[in-house]
C-alpha positions as CSV (number, residue, x, y, z in Angstrom):
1,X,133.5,-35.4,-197.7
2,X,135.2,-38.0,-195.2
3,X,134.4,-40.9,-193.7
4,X,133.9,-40.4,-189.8
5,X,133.8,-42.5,-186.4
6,X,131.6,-41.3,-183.8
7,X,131.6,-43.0,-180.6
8,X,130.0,-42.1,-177.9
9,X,132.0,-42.5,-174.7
10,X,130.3,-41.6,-171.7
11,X,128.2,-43.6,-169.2
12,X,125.0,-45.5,-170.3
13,X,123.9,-45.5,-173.3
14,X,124.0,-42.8,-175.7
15,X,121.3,-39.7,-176.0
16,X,118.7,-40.0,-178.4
17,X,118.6,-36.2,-178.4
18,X,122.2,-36.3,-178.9
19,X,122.0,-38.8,-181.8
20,X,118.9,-37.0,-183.8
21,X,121.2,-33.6,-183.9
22,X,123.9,-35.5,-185.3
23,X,121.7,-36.7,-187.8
24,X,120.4,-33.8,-188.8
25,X,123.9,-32.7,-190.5
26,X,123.4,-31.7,-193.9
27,X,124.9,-33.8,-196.6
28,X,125.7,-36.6,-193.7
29,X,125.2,-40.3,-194.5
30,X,125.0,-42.9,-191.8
31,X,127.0,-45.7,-193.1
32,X,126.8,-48.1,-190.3
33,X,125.7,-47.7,-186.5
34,X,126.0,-50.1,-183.4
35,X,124.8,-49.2,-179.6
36,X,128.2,-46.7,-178.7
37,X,129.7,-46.0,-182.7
38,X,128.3,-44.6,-185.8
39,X,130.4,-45.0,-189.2
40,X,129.3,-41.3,-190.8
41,X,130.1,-39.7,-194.2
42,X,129.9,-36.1,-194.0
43,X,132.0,-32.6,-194.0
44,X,134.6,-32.4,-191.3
45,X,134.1,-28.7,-190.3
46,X,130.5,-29.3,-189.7
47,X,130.4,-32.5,-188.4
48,X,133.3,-31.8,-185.8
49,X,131.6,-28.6,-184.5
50,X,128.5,-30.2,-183.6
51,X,130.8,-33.1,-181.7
52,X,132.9,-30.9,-180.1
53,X,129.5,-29.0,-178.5
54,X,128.4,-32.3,-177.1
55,X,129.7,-33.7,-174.0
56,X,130.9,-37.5,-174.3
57,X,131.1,-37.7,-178.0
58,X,134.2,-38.0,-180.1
59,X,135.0,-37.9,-183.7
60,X,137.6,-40.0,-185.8
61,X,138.6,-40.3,-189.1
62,X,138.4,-43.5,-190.5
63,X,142.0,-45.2,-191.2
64,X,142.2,-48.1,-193.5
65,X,145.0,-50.5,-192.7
66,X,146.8,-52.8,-196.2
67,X,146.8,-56.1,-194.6
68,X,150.3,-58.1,-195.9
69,X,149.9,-60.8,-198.4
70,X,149.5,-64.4,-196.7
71,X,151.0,-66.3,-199.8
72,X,154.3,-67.2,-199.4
73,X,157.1,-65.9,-201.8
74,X,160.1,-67.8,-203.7
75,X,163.4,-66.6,-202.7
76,X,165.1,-67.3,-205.4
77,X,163.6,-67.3,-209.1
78,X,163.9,-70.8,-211.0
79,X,167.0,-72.6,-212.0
80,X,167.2,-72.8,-215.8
């Protein structure tokens, strides 16, 4: 199981129809939705099959980005 974007990218707002048969996925988990995206945990083969059959849909993987460590660094180590 993988974690999934699915934003909806055609005009207006998105299809409840559309919406109820990506829900009913089995296994899936709605992790978070807004008015265009839905954050989904399900299988890739199933869940990209249904997406790919429905017009104005796409499907992501989720990518997590390491963010660099704001505290600053010596240069040197101590004298002694």
């Amino acid at each position: 199981m993988g974690r999934y974007i699915v934003r909806y990218v055609g005009e207006g707002l998105r299809p409840s129809a559309d919406v109820q048969r990506i829900l009913t996925v089995p296994g899936l988990t709605v992790l978070d939705d807004t008015p265009r995206m839905m954050l989904i945990e399900a299988g890739a083969r199933s869940l990209k099959s249904l997406i790919g059959s429905m017009p104005g849909w796409t499907c992501t993987p989720e990518r997590a980005i390491p963010l660099p460590d704001p505290r600053p660094r010596p240069r040197r180590g101590p004298k002694t």
